[in-house]
N, C-alpha and C positions, 0 to 999 in steps of 0.2 A: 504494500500500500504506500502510495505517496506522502511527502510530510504533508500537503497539501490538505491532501482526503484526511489525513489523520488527525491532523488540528480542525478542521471542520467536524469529523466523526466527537470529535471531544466536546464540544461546545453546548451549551445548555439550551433544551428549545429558545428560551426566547433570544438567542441572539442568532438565532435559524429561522429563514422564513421561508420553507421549502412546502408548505401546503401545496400552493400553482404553481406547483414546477411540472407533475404531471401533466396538468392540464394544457399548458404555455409550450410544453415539449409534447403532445396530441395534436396542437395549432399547428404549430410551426412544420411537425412532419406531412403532417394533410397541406398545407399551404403550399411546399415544397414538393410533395409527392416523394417525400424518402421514405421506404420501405421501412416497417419496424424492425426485420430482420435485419439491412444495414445497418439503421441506428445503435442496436442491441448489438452486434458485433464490432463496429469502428469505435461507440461510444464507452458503449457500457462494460463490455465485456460478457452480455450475455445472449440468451437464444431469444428468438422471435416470441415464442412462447411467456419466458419467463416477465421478459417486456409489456405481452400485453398486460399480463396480471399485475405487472408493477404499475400501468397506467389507466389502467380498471378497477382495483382497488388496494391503494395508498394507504399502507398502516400509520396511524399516528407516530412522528418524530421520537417520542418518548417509550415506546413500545420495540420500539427497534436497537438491535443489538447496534457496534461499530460497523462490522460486515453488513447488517442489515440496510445502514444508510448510507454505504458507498455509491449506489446506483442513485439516489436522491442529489446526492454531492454531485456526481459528475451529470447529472440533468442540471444543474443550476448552474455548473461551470462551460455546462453546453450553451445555454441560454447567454448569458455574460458574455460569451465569444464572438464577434461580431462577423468572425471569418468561420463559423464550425457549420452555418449550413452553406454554406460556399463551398467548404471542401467537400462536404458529404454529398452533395449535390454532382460537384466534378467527379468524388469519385464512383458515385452510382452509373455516371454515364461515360464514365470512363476515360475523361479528357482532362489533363492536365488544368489545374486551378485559375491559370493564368489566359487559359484559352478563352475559359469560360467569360470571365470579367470584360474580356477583349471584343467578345461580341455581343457584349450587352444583352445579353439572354440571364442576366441575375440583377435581381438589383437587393440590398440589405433590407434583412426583415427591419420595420422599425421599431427604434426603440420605447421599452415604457416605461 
């Protein structure tokens, strides 16, 4: 696990505010049309499967072990990245990141 993930995994709900990160990473993949299985493999590290159940029903923050909110962390550090569906995007369709931008065929989710 990263020091990243791991100082996040430590922190006390309230200074976590990962409720709509599900939801926001549901948007954003429907918006973009990335597969939940990419997502789940590039992002998370996990299967298509395990993905939907993490984005269909979301345990509360405090019920979940360290392991448990790694997949929560990197959904918010997905969101946060103003290049993550950029890349997943290029690399769903298989063209270099730079290609994409170049023909204007992406433009950045906005921010909220």
């Amino acid at each position: 696990m990263s020091l990243c993930i791991y100082v996040f995994a430590s922190l006390p709900v309230q200074y976590v505010t990962l409720h709509l990160s599900p939801t926001q990473v549901k948007e954003q993949l429907s918006q973009y049309s990335i597969s939940q299985r990419l997502f789940g493999e590039s992002v998370l590290g996990l299967s298509q499967g395990s993905v939907s159940d993490l984005l269909a029903r979301p345990k509360p923050w405090h019920m979940l072990t360290q392991k448990g909110r790694e997949p929560f962390i990197r959904m918010k550090i997905f969101l946060e990245d103003d290049n993550a569906v950029h890349k997943l995007v290029a690399s769903q369709y298989k063209i270099a990141p730079e290609k994409l931008m170049r023909t204007g065929g992406y433009t950045a989710p906005p921010r909220k």
